[in-house]
N, C-alpha and C positions, 0 to 999 in steps of 0.2 A: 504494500500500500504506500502511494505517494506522501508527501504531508500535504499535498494540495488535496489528499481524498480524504482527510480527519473531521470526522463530524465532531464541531465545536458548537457552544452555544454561546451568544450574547451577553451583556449584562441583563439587557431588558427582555431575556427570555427568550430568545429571536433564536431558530438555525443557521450554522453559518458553516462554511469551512475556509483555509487557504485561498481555496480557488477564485473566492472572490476578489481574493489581490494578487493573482496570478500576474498581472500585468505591472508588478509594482514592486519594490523593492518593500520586504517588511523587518521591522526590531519589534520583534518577541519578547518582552520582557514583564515578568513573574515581581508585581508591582505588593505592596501594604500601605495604609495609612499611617501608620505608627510605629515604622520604624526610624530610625539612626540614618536611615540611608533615605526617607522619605521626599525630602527636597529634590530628591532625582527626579521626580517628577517637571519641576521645572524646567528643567535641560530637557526631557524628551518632548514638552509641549513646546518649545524654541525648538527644536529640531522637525518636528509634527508641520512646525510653521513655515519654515525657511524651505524644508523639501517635499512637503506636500502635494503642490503644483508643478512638482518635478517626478513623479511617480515613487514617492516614498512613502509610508503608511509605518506609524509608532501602532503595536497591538499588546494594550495592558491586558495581563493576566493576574488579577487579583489571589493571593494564594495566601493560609492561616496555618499553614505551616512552621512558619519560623516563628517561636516566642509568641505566639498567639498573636501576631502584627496585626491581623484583618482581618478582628472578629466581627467587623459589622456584615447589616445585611445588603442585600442589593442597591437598594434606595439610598441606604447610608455611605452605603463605596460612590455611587454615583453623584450623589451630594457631594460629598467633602473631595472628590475630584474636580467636580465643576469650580465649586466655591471658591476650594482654596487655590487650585492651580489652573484655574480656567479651562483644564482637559478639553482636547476636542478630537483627541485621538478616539477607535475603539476600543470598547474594554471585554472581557470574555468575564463568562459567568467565576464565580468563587472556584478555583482548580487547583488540585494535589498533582504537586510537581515530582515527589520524592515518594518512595514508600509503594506500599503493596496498591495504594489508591492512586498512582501514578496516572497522570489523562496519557492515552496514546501519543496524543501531540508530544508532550516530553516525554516518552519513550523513546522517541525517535531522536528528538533534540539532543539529548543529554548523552547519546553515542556518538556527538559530535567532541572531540577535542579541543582548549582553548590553544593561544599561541604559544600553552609552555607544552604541549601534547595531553594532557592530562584529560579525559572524559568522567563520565558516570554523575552523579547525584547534584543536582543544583544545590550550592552552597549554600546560598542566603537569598532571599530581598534582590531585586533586581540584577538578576541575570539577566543578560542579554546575550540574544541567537538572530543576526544580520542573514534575512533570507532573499537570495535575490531573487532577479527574474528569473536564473537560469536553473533555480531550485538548489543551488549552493548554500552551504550553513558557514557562517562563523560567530563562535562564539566569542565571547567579552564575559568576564569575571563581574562580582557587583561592586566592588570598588571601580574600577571603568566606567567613569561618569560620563553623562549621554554625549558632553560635545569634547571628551579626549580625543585629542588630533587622530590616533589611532583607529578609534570610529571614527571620526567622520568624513575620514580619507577612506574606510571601509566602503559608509555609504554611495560619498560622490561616486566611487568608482562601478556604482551600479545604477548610477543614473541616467535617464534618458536625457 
């Protein structure tokens, strides 16, 4: 199975998979409200902004995994995303990144290596996995803040 063929879901309940940004470069990244790292948020709505109309698409993946970071519910992720970081990216339903409840989508993800080779288990809080058009993964660590030169010479280089 591609990860363009992964049935995902929305925040707002909706079906969705890949495919709909087939034509688009995507950052995958495994978001919280309340963590240490939460300001990344900022960086990827600047990032959301500057290459949006360049075929780039930020997809938060809310996850309660790490340290209970994103206990809220649906309404409340999408709330305190708007509010506080003006989000205009999409968000995917609450998803188990790690663990026996792992979504497909990271299944697949997390067989990818970052730039030191290492794969398996999403760390923390905003990992990010750069997926292009051409269906290539690279992954970024969550310390890798959304606009490190290193992204986003990733990104341009998948831009149309």
């Amino acid at each position: 199975m591609s990860l363009y063929d992964i049935p995902l879901t929305t925040l707002a309940g909706d079906r969705t998979s890949l495919a709909e940004f087939r034509d688009r470069t995507v950052l995958v990244v495994n978001v919280a409200s309340r963590c240490g790292l939460t300001p990344q948020y900022a960086g990827l709505e600047r990032l959301q902004q500057e290459y949006g109309k360049r075929g780039f698409t930020v997809l938060g993946v809310p996850c309660n995994q790490f340290g209970g970071q994103e206990p809220g519910s649906a309404e409340e992720i999408s709330a305190f995303c708007s509010t506080t970081y003006g989000v205009s990216f999409p968000l995917l339903e609450k998803t188990g990144v790690n663990g026996p409840g792992r979504h497909p989508l990271y299944a697949e993800l997390t067989q990818v290596a970052d730039a030191g080779g290492e794969a398996g288990d999403i760390q923390w809080n905003f990992e990010k996995f750069l997926v292009g058009r051409d269906g290539s993964v690279t992954r970024f660590r969550p310390r890798t803040e959304p606009e490190a030169p290193e992204l986003v010479a990733a990104i341009e280089a998948q831009l149309v």
